[in-house]
C-alpha positions as CSV (number, residue, x, y, z in Angstrom):
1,X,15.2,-22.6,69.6
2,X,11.6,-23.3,68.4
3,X,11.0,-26.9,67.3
4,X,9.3,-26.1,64.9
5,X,10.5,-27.1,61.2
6,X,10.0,-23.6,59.7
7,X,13.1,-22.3,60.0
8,X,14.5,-24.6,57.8
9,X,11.2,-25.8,55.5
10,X,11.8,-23.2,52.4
11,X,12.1,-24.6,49.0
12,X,14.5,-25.4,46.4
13,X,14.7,-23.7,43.6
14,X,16.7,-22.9,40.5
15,X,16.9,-19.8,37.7
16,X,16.7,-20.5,34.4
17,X,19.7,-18.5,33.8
18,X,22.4,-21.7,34.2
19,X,26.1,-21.0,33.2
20,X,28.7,-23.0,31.5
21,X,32.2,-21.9,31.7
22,X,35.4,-23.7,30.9
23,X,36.9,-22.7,35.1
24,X,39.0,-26.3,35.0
25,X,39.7,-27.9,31.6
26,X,38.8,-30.5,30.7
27,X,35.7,-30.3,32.9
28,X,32.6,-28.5,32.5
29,X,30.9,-26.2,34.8
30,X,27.8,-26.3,35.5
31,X,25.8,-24.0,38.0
32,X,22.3,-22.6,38.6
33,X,21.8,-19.8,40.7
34,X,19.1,-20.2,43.1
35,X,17.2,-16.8,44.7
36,X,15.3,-18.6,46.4
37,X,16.3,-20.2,50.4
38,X,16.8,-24.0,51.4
39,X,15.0,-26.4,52.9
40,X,15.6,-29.6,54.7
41,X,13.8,-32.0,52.5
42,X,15.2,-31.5,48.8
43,X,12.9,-31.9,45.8
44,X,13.7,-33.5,42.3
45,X,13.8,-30.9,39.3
46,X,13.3,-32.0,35.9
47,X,16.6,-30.6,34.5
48,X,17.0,-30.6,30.7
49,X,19.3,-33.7,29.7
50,X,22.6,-32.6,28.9
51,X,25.5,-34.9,27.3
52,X,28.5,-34.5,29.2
53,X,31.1,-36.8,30.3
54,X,32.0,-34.9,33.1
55,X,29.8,-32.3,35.3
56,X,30.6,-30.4,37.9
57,X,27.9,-29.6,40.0
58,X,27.6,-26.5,42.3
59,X,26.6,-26.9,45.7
60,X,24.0,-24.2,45.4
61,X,21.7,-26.2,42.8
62,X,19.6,-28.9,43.0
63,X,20.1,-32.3,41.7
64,X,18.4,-34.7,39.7
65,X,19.2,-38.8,41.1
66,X,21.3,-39.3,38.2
67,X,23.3,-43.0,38.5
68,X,25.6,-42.5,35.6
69,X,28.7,-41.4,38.0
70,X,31.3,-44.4,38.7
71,X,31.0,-46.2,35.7
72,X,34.0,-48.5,34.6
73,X,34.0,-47.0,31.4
74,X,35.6,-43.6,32.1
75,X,38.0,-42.1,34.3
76,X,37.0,-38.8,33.6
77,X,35.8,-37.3,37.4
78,X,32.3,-36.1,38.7
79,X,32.9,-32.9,40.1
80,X,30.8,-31.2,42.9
81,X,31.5,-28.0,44.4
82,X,31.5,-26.4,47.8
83,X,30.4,-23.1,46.8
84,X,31.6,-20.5,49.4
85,X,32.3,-17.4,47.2
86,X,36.5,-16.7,46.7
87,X,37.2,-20.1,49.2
88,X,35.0,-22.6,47.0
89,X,36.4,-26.1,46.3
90,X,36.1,-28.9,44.0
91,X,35.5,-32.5,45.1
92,X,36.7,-34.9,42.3
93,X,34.7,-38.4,42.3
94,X,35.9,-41.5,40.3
95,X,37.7,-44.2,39.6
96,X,41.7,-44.0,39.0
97,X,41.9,-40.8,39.9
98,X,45.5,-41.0,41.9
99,X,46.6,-42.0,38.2
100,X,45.6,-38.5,36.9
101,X,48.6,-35.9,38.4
102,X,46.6,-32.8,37.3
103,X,44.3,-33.3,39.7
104,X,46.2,-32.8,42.4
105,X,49.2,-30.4,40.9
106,X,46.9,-27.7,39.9
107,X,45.9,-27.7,43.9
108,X,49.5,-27.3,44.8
109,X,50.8,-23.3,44.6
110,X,53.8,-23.6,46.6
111,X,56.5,-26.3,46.4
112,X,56.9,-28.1,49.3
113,X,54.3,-31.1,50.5
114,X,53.5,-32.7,53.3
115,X,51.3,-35.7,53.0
116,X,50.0,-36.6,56.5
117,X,49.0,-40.4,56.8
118,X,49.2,-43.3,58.9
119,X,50.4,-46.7,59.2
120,X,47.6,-48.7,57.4
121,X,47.5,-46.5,54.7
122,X,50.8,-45.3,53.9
123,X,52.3,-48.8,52.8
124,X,49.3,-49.1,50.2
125,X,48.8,-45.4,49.3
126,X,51.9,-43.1,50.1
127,X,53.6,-43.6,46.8
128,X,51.1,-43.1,44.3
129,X,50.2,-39.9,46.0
130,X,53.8,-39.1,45.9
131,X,54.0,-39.9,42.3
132,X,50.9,-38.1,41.7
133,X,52.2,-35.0,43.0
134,X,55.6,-35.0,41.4
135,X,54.8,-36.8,38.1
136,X,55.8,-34.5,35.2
137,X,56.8,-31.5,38.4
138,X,60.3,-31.7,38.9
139,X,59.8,-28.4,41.4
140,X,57.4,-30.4,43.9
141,X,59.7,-31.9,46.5
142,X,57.1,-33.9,48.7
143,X,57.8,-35.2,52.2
144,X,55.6,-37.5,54.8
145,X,54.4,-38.1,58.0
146,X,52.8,-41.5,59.6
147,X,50.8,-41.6,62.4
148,X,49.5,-44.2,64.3
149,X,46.0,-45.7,63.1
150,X,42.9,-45.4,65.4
151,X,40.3,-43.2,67.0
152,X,42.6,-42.9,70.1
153,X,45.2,-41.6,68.4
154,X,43.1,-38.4,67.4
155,X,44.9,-36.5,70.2
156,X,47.3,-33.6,70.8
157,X,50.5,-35.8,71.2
158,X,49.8,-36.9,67.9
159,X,48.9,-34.2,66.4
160,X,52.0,-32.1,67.7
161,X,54.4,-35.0,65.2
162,X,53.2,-33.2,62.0
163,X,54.1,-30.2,63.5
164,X,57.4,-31.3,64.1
165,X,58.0,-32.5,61.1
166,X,56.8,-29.3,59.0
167,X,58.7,-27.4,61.5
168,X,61.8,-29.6,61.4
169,X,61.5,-29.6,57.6
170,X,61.6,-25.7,57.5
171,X,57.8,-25.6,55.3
172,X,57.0,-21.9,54.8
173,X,53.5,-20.8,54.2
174,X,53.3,-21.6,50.4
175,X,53.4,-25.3,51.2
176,X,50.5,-27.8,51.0
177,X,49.6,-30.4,53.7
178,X,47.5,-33.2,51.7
179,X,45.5,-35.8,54.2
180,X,45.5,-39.4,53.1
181,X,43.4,-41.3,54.9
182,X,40.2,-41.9,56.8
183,X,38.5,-39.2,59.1
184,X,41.2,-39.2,61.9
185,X,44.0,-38.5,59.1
186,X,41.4,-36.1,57.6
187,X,40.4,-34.2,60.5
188,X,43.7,-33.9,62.3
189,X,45.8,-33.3,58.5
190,X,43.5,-30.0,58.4
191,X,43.6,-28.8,61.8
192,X,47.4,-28.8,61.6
193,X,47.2,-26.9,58.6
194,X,44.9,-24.5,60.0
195,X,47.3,-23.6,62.9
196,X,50.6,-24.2,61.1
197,X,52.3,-20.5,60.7
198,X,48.1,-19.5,61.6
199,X,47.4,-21.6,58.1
200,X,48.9,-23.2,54.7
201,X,46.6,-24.9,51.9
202,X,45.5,-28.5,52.6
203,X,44.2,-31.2,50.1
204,X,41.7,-34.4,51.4
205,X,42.8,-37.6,49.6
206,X,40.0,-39.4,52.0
207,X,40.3,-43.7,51.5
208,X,37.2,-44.9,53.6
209,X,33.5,-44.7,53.0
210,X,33.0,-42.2,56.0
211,X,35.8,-39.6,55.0
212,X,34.7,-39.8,51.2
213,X,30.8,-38.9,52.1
214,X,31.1,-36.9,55.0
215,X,34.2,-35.9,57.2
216,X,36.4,-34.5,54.1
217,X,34.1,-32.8,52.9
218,X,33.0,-29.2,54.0
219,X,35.9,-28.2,56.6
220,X,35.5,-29.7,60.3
221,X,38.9,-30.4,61.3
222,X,40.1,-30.8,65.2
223,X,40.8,-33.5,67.5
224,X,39.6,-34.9,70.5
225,X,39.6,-34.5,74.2
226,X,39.5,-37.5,77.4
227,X,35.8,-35.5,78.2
228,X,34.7,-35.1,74.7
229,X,34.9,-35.5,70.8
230,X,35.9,-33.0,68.6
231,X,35.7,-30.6,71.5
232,X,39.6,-28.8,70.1
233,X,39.4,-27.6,66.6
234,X,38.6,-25.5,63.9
235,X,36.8,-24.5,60.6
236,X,39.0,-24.6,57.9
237,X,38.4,-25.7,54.3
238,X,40.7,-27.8,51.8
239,X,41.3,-26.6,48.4
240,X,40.0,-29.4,46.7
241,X,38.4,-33.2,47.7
242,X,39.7,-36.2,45.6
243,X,37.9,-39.2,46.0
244,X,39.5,-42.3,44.7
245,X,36.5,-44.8,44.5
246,X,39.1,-47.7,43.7
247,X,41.0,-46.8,47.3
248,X,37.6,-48.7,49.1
249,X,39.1,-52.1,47.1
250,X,41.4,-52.3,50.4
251,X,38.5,-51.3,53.2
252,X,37.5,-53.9,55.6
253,X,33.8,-54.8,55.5
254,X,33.5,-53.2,59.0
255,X,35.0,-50.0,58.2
256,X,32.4,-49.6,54.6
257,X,29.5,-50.3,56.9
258,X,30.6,-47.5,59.1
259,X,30.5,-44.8,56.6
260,X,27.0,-46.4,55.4
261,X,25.6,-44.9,58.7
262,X,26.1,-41.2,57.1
263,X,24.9,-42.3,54.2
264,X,21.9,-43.2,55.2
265,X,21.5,-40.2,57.8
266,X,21.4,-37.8,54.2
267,X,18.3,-39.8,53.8
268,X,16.9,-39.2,56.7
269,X,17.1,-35.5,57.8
270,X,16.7,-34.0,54.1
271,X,16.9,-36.5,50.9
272,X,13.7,-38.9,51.2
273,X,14.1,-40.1,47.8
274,X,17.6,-41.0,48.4
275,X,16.6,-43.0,51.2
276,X,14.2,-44.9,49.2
277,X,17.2,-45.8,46.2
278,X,19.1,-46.8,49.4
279,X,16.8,-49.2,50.4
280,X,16.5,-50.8,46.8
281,X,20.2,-50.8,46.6
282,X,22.0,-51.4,49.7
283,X,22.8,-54.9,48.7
284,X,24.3,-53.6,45.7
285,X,26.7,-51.3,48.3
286,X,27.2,-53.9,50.5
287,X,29.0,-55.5,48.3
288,X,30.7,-52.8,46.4
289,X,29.1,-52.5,43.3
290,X,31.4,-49.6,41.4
291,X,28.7,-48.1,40.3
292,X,26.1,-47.9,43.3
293,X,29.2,-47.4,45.6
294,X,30.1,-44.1,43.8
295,X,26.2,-43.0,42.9
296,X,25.9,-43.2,47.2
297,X,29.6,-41.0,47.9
298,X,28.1,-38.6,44.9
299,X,25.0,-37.9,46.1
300,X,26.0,-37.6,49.8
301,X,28.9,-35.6,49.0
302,X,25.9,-33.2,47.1
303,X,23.7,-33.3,50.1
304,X,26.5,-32.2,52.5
305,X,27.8,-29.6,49.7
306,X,24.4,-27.9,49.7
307,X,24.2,-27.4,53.6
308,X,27.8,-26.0,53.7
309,X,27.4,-23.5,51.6
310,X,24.5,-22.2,53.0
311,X,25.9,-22.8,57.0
312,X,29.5,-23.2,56.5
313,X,30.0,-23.1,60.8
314,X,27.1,-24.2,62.1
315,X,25.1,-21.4,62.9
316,X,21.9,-23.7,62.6
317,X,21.0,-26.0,59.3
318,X,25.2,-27.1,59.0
319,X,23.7,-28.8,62.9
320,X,21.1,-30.9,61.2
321,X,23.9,-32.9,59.8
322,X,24.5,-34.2,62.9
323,X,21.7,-36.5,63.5
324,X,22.3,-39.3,65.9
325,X,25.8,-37.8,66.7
326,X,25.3,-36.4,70.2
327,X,24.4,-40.0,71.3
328,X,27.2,-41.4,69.4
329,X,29.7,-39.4,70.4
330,X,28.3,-40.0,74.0
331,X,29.1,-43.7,73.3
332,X,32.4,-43.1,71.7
333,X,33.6,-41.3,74.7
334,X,32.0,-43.5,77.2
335,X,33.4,-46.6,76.1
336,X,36.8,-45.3,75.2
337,X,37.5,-43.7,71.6
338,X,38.3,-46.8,69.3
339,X,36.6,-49.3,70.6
340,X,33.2,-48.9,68.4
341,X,34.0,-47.2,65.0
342,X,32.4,-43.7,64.7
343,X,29.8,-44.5,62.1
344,X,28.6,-47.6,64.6
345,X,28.5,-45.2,67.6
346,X,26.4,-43.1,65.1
347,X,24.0,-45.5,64.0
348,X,23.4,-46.7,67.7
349,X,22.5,-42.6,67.9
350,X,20.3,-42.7,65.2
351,X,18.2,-44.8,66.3
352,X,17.8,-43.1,69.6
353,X,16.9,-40.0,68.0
354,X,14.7,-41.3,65.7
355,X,13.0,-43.7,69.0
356,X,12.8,-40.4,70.7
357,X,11.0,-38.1,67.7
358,X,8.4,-41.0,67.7
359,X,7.8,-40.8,71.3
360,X,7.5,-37.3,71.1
361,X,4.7,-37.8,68.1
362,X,6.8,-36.2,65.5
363,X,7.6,-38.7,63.3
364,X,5.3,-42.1,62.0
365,X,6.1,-45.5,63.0
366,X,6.8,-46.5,59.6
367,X,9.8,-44.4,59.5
368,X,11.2,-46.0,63.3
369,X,10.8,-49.6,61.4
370,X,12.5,-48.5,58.1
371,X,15.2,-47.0,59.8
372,X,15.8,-49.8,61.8
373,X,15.2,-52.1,58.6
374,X,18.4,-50.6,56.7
375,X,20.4,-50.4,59.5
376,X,20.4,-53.9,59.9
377,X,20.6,-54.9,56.3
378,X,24.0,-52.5,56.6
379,X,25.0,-54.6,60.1
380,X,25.8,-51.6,61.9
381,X,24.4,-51.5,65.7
382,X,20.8,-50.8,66.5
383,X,21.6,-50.4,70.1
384,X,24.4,-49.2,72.1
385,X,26.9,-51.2,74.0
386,X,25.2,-52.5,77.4
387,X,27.9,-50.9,79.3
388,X,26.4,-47.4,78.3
389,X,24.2,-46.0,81.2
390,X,21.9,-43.7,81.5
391,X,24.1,-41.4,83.8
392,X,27.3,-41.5,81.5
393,X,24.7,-40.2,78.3
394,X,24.0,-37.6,80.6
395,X,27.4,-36.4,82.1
396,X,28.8,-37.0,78.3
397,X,25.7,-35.1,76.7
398,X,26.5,-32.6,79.0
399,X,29.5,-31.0,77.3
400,X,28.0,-31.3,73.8
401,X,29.3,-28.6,71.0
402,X,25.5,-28.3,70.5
403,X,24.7,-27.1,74.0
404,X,23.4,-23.3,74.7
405,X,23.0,-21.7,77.7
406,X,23.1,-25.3,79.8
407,X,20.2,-26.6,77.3
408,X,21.4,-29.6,75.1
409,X,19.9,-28.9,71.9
410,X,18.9,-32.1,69.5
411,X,18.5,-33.2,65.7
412,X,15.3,-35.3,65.9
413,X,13.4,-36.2,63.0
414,X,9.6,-34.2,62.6
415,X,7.0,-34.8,59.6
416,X,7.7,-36.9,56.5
417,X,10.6,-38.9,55.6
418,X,13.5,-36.8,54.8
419,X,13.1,-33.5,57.5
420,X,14.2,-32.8,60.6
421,X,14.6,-29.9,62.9
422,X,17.6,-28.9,65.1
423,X,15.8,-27.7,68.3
424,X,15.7,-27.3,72.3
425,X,12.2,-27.4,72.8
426,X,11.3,-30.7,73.8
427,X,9.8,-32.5,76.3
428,X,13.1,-33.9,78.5
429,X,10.8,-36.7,79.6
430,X,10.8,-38.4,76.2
431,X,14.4,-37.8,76.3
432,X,14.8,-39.5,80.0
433,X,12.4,-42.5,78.2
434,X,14.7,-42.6,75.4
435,X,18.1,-43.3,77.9
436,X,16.5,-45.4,79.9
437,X,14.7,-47.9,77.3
438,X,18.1,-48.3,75.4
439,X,19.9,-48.7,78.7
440,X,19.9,-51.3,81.3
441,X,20.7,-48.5,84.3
């Protein structure tokens, strides 16, 4: 593939002819068809101001950096939608949301439930889901499986104990899997779902930082292999997202800073002025403002929406997303899944990417210094572990979802703040450069 940026540098765009229809009482529906392609790099619209309580934003428009979302005062949700035709999705965003059993009920169609979780967060969450589910339903009859927590655990042993207990249970295809949890639960909840009786509905009740703004949301599910992350899996989408900001009251510090590495790689690749509100508010996140915390899962959760309803499976923009990832799941794998927490193996990568565009004169120093700058102020990892070497990046690299033909293609950052390109063509000596100035052999 070309590395040039054009295949992915068309604007945003909306009609003037913008809908509202009453699709989920008591919410709103907002959506703006746009004629027009995407590009990387999103541009703020002047929208007229409109006073609602409660949007819900499709993934096909653009949207304006609107902080209102996560306020104390209301429980009433955000809502933005995946938009992929007959298969779209809502994601719900806000505070007390497990308190509000409509939510989730008008997901469920058949009724029997299987919430997949594991041992951290069952003994806070399970029975509020429960209750959630069966509040006010007498005909939902809910049962539960808990897996072990941890990156290593993301396997096909573990993965085969849901399936014995929907299969021991006797579910039939009208039953609902809902996964509660991080991206593990997430990831592993869906695939099961995907394969069980070749597919039954799943819902995403995600409780960290990286599930709520990026591995919930858009349909990756699978699990991984000794030679490689997420190399077993599947595309399959939820019907609906709930993200309960008040279930990040009970994250450890090191798990929120792990999700901030996706956060801040929206920025990067496509969002430039989301960057730049990161940068005056990350202090505000790091110490789990309500509001900030939920403005950041909202307008991630936006950015990601966009992308997968243009490339729901990764044909070529949905790739883009992965910036920094090929190193970091090279470090994941190489050091043993668990031991570095996926959004600190990513932001290791990130900064190898974004070292390697500048040595291959696509990108300015300025934007090497500020992405080291918040990366910092977030204390995720600027480097990766001095046990990586330049041979095990290779031999991992090697077996990458994103190589072609035997030719490891790379998101690397070209031009302004806030694009990138998803391309083959580059010079493997900056690569080589790259590896060997973060490693010590």
């Amino acid at each position: 593939m070309a590395s040039t940026a054009n295949a992915f540098s068309l604007s945003i765009s909306t009609s003037n002819s913008s809908t509202v229809k009453p699709k989920f009482l008591p919410h709103l529906y907002l959506r703006s068809r746009n004629p027009n392609p995407f590009c990387l790099r999103s541009k703020k619209l002047e929208l007229p101001v409109l006073s609602l309580k409660s949007s819900r934003i499709s993934a096909s428009s653009a949207q304006v950096m609107d902080q209102s979302v996560g306020e104390a005062t209301t429980k009433i949700p955000t809502i933005v939608e995946v938009d992929l035709g007959n298969r779209s999705y809502p994601i719900y965003i806000g505070s007390g949301l497990l308190d509000q059993p409509e939510l989730l009920q008008r997901h469920v169609h058949g009724k029997r439930v299987l919430v997949v979780t594991n041992t951290t967060v069952g003994p806070i969450y399970l029975d509020k889901v429960i209750d959630a589910l069966t509040r006010g339903n007498p005909n939902i009859s809910v049962d539960s499986v808990v897996l072990p927590d941890g990156e290593k655990y993301k396997n096909m042993e573990t993965l085969m104990k849901v399936f014995d207990k929907a299969i021991g249970s006797r579910f039939d295809r009208r039953c609902t899997f809902v996964a509660l949890g991080g991206g593990v639960i997430g990831d592993m909840c869906g695939y099961a779902a995907a394969s069980f009786l070749r597919g039954v509905n799943f819902i995403q009740i995600p409780t960290t930082v990286m599930a709520q703004v990026d591995s919930s949301v858009g349909g990756k599910t699978g699990i991984n292999h000794p030679l490689g992350k997420n190399l077993i899996g599947a595309f399959y989408q939820p019907q609906c997202v709930l993200i309960d900001t008040d279930t990040l009251n009970t994250l450890p510090d090191r798990e929120l800073a792990s999700g901030l590495a996706e956060v801040v790689k929206y920025g990067l690749i496509r969002d430039a002025e989301f960057f730049e509100w990161q940068e005056k508010n990350m202090s505000k996140i790091m110490a789990r403002d309500p509001i900030a915390m939920a403005y950041a899962i909202k307008r991630s959760c936006e950015n990601k929406a966009e992308v997968v309803s243009l490339d729901e499976k990764e044909g070529g923009l949905r790739a883009t997303l992965n910036l920094g990832h090929t190193f970091g799941h090279a470090i994941e794998t190489g050091l043993g899944y668990g031991e570095w927490l996926h959004g600190e193996a990513v932001a290791a990568g990130m900064i190898m990417a974004v070292d390697m565009s500048y040595r291959l004169g696509w990108i300015d120093e300025s934007i090497v210094k500020r992405t080291d700058a918040i990366l910092r102020y977030a204390k995720l990892p600027i480097a990766p572990p001095d046990t990586m070497t330049v041979e095990t990046f290779k031999s991992v690299m090697a077996v990458d979802k994103k190589v072609a033909d035997g030719l490891l293609r790379l998101i690397l950052l070209k031009g302004p703040l806030g694009n990138c390109v998803f391309t083959g063509d580059y010079d493997r000596n900056a690569l080589n450069d790259t590896l060997h100035a973060f490693c010590k052999s």
